[in-house]
N, C-alpha and C positions, 0 to 999 in steps of 0.2 A: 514428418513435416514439422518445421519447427515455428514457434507459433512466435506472432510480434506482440509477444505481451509486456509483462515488467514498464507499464509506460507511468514509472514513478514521479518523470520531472513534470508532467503536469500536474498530476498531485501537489507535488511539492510548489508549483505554481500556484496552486488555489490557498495553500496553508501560507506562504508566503503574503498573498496580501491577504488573508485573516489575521496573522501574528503579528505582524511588522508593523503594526501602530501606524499606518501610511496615509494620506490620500482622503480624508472624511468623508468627503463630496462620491469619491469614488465608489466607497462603503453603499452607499445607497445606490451611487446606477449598478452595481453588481447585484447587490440584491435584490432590483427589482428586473433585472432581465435572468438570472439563473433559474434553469430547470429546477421543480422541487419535486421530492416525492414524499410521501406521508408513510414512512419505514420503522418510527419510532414509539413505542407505549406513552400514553402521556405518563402525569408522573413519575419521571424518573426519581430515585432516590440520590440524595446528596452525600458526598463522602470526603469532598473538600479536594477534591480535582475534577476538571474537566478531559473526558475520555471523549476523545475524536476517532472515529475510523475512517481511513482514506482508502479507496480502493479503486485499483487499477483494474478494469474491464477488457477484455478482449474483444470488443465489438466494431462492426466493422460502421456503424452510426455513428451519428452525432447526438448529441443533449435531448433532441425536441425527436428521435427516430429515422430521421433522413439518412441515406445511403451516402455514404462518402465516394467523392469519386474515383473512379479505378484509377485514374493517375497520380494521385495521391496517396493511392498504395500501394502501388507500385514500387513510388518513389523509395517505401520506407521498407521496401521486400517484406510486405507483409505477406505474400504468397495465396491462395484461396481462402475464401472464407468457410471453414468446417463446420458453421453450424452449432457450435457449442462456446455458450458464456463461460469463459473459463474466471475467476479472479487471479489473476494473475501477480498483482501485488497486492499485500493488506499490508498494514502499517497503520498501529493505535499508538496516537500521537496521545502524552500525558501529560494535563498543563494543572498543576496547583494550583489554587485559588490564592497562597500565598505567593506573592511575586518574588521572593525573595527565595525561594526554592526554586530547583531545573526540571525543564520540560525535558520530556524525552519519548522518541518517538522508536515503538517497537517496530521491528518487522517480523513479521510471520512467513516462514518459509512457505511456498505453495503448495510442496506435497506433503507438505505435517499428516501427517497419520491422526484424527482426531476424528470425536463424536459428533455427528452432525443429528440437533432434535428433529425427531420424526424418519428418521435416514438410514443410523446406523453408525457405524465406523467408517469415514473413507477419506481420500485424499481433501482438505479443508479448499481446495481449489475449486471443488464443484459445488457446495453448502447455493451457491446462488442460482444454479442451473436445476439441483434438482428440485430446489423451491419452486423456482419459475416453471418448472415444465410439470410437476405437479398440478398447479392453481392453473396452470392451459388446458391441463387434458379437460379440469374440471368446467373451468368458464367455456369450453368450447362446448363441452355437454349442453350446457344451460343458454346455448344461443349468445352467447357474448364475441362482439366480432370486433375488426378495426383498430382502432386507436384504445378505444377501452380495454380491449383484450392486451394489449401490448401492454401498456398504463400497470393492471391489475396484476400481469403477470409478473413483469418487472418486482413489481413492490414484493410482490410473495417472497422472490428469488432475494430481495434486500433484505427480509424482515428473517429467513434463513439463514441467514449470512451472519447477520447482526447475533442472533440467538448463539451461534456455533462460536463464534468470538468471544462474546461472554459466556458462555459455557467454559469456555477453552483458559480464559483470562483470570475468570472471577471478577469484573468489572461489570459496570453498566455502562453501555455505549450512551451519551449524550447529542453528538452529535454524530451526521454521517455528508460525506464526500466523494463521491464518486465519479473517474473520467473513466474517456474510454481510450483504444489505444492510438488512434491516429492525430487525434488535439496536440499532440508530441511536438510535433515538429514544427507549426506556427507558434507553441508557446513557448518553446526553446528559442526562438527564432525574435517573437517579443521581447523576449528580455536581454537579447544581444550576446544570446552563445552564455557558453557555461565552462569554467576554466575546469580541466581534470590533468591527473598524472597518473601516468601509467610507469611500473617498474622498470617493464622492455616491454618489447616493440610485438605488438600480435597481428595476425591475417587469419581471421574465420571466414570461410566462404557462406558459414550457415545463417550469421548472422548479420555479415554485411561488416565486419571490425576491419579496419583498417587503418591502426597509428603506429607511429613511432614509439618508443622509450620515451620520460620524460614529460614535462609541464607543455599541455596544449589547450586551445578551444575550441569545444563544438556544439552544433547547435544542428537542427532539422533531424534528416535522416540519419546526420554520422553519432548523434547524439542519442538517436534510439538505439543503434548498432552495440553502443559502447555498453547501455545498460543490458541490451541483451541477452550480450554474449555469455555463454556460461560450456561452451566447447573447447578444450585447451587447458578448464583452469582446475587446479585440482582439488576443490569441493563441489564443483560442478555449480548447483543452483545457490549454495551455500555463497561462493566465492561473488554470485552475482548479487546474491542480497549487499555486499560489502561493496560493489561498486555502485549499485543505487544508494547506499546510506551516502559514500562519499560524493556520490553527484548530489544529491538531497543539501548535504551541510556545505559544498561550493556554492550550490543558488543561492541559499538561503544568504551566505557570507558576502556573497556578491552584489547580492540587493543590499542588504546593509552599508557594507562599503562605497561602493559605487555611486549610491543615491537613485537606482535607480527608478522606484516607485516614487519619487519625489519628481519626475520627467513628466511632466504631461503627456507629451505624446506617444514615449513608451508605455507609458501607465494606461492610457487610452487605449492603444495597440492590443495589451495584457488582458483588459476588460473584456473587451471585443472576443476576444478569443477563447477566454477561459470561459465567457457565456455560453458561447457555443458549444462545450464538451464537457460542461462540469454539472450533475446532479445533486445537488445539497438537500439535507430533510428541510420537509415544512416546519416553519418557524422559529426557522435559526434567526435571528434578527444577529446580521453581520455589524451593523453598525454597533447593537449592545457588546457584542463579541468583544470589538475592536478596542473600543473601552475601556476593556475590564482585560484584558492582553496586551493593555501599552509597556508592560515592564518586561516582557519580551523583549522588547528593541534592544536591551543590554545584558539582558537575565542570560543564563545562561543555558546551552539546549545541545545533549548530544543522543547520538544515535545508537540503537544497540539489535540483539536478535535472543528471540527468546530461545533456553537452553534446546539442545537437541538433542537424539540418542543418536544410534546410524543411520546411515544415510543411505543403506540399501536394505531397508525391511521389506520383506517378498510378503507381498497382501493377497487375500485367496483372490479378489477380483480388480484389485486398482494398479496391480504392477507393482514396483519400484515404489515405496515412501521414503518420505524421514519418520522415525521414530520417536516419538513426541512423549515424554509422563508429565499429564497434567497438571499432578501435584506439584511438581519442580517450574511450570512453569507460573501457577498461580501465587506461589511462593516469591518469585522472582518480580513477576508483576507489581506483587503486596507493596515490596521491599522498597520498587521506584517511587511509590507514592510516599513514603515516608519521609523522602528530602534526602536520598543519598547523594551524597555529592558528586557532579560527573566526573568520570575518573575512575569513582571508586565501583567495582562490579560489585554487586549485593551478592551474588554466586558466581558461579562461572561461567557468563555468560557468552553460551557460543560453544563449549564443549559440550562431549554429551555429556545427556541426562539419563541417571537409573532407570531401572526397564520401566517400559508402558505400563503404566497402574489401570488396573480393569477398568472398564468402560460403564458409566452409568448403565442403569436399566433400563434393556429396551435397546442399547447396542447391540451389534451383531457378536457374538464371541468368535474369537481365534482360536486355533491350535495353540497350546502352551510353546510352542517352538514361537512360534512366528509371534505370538502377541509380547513376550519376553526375550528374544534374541540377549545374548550377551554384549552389552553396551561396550561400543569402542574404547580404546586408553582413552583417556583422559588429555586434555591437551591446557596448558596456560590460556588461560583469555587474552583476547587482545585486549588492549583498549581500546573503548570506545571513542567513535569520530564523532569532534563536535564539531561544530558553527568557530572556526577558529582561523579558518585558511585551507587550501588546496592539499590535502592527503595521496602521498603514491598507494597503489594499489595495483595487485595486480592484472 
């Protein structure tokens, strides 16, 4: 069964009015009606960027716990609900303290092959579920019921998540952003559809895709479908990281252009909505944020994916990964923060990477076959999509 995860444009909607310098008044009703959760160590250490992680949930609630309803999942073929938090999109957006350096917003493919603390080695999809279902077995020992159980357990499953990221990165996460998957479609729908292009024309029955070749727009369900899809394309989950980056840098381009966080009534619409399904840490103060990310509006911000090895490593118990060496990607990560200019890849990023470098201590070991496969040829990097205009894609 194929799962409605990847729901990066409302991500991309929460980051959008945090970067975009927009709306002041707005800054404060968003911040006092959004869920928080308390996911983050105090003192973080400073290193002259701001590290955001934004991540896409597969859950079938909303912000506050509430059961969305089945006709609204329907609508977006989200299919049953199985029961398992998946993270289905991550993406560490990275914002300089100097404004005059590019942000750039990684994606992390779902089945990276990576150490999760406490866990082991496994697909970095689950880092949130086995936190969470962890800190349940426990607080349900201990008589913990309801809302608090939900509450406590969530955060376990965040503060998992958060750790395996920066394990995986070499970063410290600052802040965190989290929707889930069904907020999709009225926040597409806010902000008045999202221009895409497609190279030719696709029909997935899996996922619900159904456009032409060519410059379109879409918004709701046809707008989950698009980021979806990943049946048809020939990197599979790969090929759909590159159509979320390209819808990611349309919105973003869109708002900018358009003016449209400058609307009241859209901008209201936007509020409304992203309250509803967006979880942000305690004590992000959005309005400081806003502030101090005014050079955004012009700066420059593209999209990228950290390096990969294959894309069919046989894992003794997670299936099918991507092959991940963390050294290659903490190396790549380093190089963004340095102020490389976009454009220029610091590696080659998006080809693979050399084999999986051994797993902290305390990971599960592999067979030497399977923890080392022989890494794919080599392929040119693309370039990377920025905030520029509408990118064909396949």
């Amino acid at each position: 069964m194929v799962r409605a995860g990847r729901i990066v444009t409302a991500v991309a909607s929460a980051l959008v009015l945090l970067v975009t310098g927009y709306g002041w008044t707005a800054y404060r009703e968003l911040g006092a009606r959004l869920v928080t959760s308390d996911v983050l160590t105090p003192d973080r250490p400073s290193d002259g960027v701001t590290d955001i992680l934004l991540v896409g949930l597969d859950s079938r609630t909303d912000a506050a716990g509430n059961p969305l309803p089945r006709q609204l999942l329907d609508a977006l073929t989200a299919g049953p609900d199985e029961g398992t938090l998946n993270t289905d999109t991550l993406i560490l957006v990275r914002i300089p303290d100097d404004a005059s350096l590019p942000t750039t917003a990684v994606s992390i493919p779902r089945d990276s092959f990576v150490y999760i603390p406490g866990f082991g080695t496994h697909k970095i999809n689950s880092a949130y579920v086995r936190g969470s279902d962890e800190a349940r077995a426990r607080l349900v020992a201990q008589g913990v019921t309801g809302a608090e159980l939900e509450q406590q357990s969530a955060q376990a499953g965040r503060r998992t998540l958060i750790a395996t990221v920066e394990q995986l990165t070499g970063v410290s996460v600052d802040h965190y952003a989290e929707v889930n998957l069904a907020g999709f479609a009225e926040i597409t729908q806010a902000v008045g559809g999202v221009p895409v292009c497609l190279n030719a024309p696709v029909h997935d029955p899996y996922s619900g895709a159904d456009f032409r070749a060519g410059p379109q727009t879409v918004e709701g369900p046809a707008a989950l479908a698009f980021v979806r899809q990943r049946h048809g394309l020939p990197r599979g989950d790969l090929d759909r990281v590159v159509r979320q980056q390209a819808f990611l840098a349309s919105l973003v381009h869109e708002v900018r252009s358009a003016g449209t966080l400058a609307n009241p009534a859209q901008l209201s619409d936007l509020i409304a909505t992203v309250s509803r399904y967006v979880v942000i840490d305690t004590g992000w103060d959005l309005l400081a944020f806003a502030a101090e990310a005014r050079g955004l509006t012009t700066g420059a911000m593209s999209f990228r994916t950290i390096p990969t090895g294959r894309l069919n490593l046989h894992t003794p118990d997670d299936g099918v990964a991507v092959q991940i060496d963390p050294a290659a990607v903490r190396d790549f990560v380093g190089t963004l923060s340095e102020g490389t200019p976009a454009g220029t890849p610091p590696v080659d990023a998006g080809a693979p990477a050399p084999p999986t470098a051994p797993s902290p201590t305390g990971a599960r070991s592999l067979s030497a076959k399977a923890a080392r496969p022989a890494p794919a040829a080599a392929a040119p990097a693309a370039p990377p999509i920025t905030v520029a205009g509408v990118r064909c894609v396949n």
